[in-house]
N, C-alpha and C positions, 0 to 999 in steps of 0.2 A: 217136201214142200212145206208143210207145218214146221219141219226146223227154221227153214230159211225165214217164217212170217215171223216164229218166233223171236233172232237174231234179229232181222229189222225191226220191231215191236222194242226190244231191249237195247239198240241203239237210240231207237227216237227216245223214248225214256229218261238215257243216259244224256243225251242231247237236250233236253225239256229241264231234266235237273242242273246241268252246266249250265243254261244259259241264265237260270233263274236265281241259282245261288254265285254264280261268278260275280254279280258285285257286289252284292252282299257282302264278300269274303273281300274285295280289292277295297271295299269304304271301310272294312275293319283295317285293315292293313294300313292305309290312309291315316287315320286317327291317330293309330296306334304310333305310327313312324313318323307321325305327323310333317306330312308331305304336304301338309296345303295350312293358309294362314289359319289359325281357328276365328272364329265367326264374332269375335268382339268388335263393336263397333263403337266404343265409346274410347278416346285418348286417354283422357284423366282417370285417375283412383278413385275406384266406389267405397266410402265408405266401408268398414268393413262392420261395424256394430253401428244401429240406430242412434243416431246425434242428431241435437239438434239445439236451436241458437237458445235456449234457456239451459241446454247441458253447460254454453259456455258463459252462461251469465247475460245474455244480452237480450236485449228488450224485442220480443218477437209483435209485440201490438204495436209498435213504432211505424211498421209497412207493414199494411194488411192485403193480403189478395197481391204480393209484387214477389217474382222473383228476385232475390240475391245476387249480384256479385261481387263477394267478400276480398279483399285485398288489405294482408297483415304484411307491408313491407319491411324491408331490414332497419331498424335504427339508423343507421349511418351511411345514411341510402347514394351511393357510387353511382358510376355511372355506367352500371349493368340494371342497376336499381331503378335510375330513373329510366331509362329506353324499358324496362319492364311498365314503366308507369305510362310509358307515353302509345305503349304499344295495347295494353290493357285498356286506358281509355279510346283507342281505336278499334278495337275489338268490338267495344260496346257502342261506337257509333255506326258500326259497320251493320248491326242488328237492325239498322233500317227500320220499317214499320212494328217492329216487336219491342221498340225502345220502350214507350209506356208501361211494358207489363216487365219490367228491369229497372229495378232500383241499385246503380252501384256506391259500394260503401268501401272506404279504408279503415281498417281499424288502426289505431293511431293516435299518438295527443295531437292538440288544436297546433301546436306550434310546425312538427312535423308538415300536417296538411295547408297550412298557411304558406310556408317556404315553397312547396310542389305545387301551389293551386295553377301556375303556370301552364303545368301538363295534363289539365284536365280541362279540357274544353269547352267539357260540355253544363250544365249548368246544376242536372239533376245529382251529383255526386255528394255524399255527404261524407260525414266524420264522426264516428264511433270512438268512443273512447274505450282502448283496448284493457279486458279484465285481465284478472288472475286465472281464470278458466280458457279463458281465449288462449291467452299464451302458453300456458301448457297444453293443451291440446294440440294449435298450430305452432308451423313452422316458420317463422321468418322465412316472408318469401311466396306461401301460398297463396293460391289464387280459388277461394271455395267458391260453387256454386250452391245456394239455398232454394228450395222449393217454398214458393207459397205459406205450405201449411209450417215454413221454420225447419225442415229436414236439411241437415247436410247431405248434399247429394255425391257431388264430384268434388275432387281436390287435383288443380296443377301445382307442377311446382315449380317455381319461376330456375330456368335454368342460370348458372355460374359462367355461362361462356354469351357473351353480346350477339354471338354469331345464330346463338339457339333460341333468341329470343321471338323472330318472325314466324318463328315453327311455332312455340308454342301460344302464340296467338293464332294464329288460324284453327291450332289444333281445341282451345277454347272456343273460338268462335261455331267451328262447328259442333261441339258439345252443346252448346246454351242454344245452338239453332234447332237440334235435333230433340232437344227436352222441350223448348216451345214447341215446338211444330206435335210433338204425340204429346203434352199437357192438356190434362182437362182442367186444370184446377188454375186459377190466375191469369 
């Protein structure tokens, strides 16, 4: 009879430790074979070293307390160029109640932004004159997001194909909604 309690004793057990380490061991499995998306939730490229808009020369007391959205377009701006322009200033109208604390900027000569002022509708848009810092850093094309305190946060990059430009505005817009909404700063 003590055998038998014993065998059942050392099945529940065996049973106790299955059911406790079995997913344990399937969520390592998981990761590891990576069976499921991983848990990033932002589109654009994080920075990968601390920058920030005096690394590239530019005057961070100009907007105090405003989020950034930096746009360095191509010189000889096509027309993947300007639908990037037209689609970036909707992006940022699209921010709805969050506009005030979003200051968008092109870095750019006056002439450039003159020629395009077309595509930007809305009123608060300025023009940066683009440094020697700037442009080696960025790419023609990028589309950064700045924090408040001057940090480059996020970097898109304006796709080559017209057809990828819709994507990557919405995939901006919900970048700059998701940094508003958990910002405490601006």
């Amino acid at each position: 009879m003590s055998a038998v309690k014993n065998k059942r004793a050392r099945q529940a057990f065996i049973i106790v430790i299955v059911v406790f380490a079995l997913p344990v061991i399937l969520a390592k499995l998981a990761l590891h074979f990576q069976w499921f998306d991983s848990g990033v939730t932002n589109y654009g490229q994080l920075f990968a070293s601390e920058k920030s808009l005096t690394d590239l020369a530019l005057d961070q007391e100009a907007i105090k307390e405003q989020w950034l959205l930096l746009y360095y377009p191509n010189k000889n701006c096509q027309q993947v160029c300007q639908h990037a322009l037209t689609t970036i200033n909707s992006t940022y109208v699209l921010l709805g109640k969050e506009i005030p604390r979003v200051t968008p900027i092109i870095l750019t000569d006056t002439v450039f932004f003159d020629n395009h002022r077309d595509k930007l509708t809305h009123h608060k848009w300025q023009n940066w004159s683009l440094t020697k810092e700037a442009a080696l850093e960025l790419s023609e094309g990028d589309v950064v997001i700045v924090d408040p305190l001057g940090n480059l946060v996020v970097k898109h990059l304006t796709p080559s194909e017209d057809s990828e430009i819709v994507s990557m505005g919405k995939k901006l817009l919900a970048d700059m909604k998701k940094l508003l909404k958990y910002s405490r700063v601006g």
